[in-house]
N, C-alpha and C positions, 0 to 999 in steps of 0.2 A: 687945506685938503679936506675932501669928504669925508672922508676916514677919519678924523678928527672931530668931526661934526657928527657921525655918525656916532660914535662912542659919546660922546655927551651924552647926547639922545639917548643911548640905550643904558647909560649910568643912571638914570629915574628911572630903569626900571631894574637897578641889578646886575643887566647882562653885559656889562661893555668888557668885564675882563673876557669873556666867553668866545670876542672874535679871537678867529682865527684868521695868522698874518703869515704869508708864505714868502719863501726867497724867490720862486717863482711864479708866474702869471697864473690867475686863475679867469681869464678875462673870458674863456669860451667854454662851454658847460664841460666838453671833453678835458680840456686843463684844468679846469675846477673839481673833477673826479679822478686825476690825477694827483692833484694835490691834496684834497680830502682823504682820499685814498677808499671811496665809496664806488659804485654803479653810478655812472651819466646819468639815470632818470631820478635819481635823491638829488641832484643839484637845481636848486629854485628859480631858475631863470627868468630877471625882469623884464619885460618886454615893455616898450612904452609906446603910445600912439596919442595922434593927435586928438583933443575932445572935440566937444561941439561949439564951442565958445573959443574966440580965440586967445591963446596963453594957457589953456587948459589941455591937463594932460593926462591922461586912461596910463596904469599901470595893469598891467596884467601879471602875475604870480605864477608859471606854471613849470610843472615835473621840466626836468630836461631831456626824457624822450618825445616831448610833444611840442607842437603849434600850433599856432591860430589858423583854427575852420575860417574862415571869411563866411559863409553864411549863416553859423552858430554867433559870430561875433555879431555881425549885421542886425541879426534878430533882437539879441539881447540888447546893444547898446542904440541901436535906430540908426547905426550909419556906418559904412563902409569902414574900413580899419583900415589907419593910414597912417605907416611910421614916419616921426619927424625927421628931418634930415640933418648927418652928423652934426653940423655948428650948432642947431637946435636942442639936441638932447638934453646939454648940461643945463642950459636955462629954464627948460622945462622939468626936471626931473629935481637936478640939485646936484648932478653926480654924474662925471666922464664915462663916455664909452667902456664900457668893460669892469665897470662898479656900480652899472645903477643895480639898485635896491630901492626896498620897499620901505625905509627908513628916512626918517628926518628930510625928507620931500618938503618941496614952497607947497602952499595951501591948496594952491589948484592942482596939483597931484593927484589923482584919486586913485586907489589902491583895491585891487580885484585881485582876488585868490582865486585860481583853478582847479577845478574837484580833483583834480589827477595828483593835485596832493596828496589828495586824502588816504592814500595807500599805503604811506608809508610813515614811520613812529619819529624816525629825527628825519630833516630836509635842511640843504644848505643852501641858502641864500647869500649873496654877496653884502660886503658890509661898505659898502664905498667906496671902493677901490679896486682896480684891476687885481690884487694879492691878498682878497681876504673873503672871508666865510665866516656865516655863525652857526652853528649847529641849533638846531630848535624843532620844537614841535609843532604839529599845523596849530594846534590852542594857542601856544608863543607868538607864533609868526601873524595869528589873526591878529592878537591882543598890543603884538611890538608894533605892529604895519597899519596898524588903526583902519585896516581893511572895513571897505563899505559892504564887500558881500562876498561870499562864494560864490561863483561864478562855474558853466558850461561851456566855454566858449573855445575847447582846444581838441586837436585830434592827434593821432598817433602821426610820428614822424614816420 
């Protein structure tokens, strides 16, 4: 399981007792702020898209009241933003529908934080699994997610 995988990975750094593991789903930002027990826009939702290279895969990082501008994305990354299709996600990411996260990803992964983070002091992110959360700080989440940049690329929903 991811979540197994996941916690490894975050034991080099400390945080693996720190996920949170819920009895129910947290697979959609709204049940992820149910289960938190936070506001929808604190929950850190992965978004993945296809890269430029093929096997290569763009993570995006962002608040859960927002999504991806398509021509804020376009700009910064040089190309249309295009999510893979379900069968696709796990082999590109590392981690089923409704657990990706920004952790413990295959190499071609690459990892974008969304400034709409930056608003807020703890943000939840999925930890591998459709029923979990880590509570962290954007510093954490840059530092756990080996993120390449902060990134503009998202607008209000």
């Amino acid at each position: 399981m991811a979540i197994d995988k996941v916690k490894l990975y975050l034991k080099a750094y400390g945080k693996d007792q720190a996920i949170l593991e819920f009895q129910e789903s947290s697979a959609t930002v709204e049940l992820a702020a149910q289960a938190v027990g936070c506001e929808p826009a604190k929950i850190a939702k992965t978004m993945s898209f296809m890269g430029k290279e093929e096997g290569d895969c763009i993570l995006v990082v962002t608040a859960g009241d927002r999504k991806i501008d398509n021509s804020k994305f376009k700009k910064f990354f040089g190309m249309k933003a295009k999510m893979p299709k379900g069968e696709e996600v796990e082999s590109l990411t590392g981690h089923a529908i409704g657990g990706v996260c920004p952790f413990a990803n295959p190499e071609q992964a690459n990892v974008y934080l969304d400034e709409s983070l930056k608003r807020f002091e703890v943000i939840y992110p999925a930890a591998g699994s459709a029923n979990s959360a880590l509570p962290v700080t954007c510093e954490e989440l840059e530092n756990l997610s080996q993120a390449r940049s902060w990134v503009d690329v998202c607008k209000e929903i």
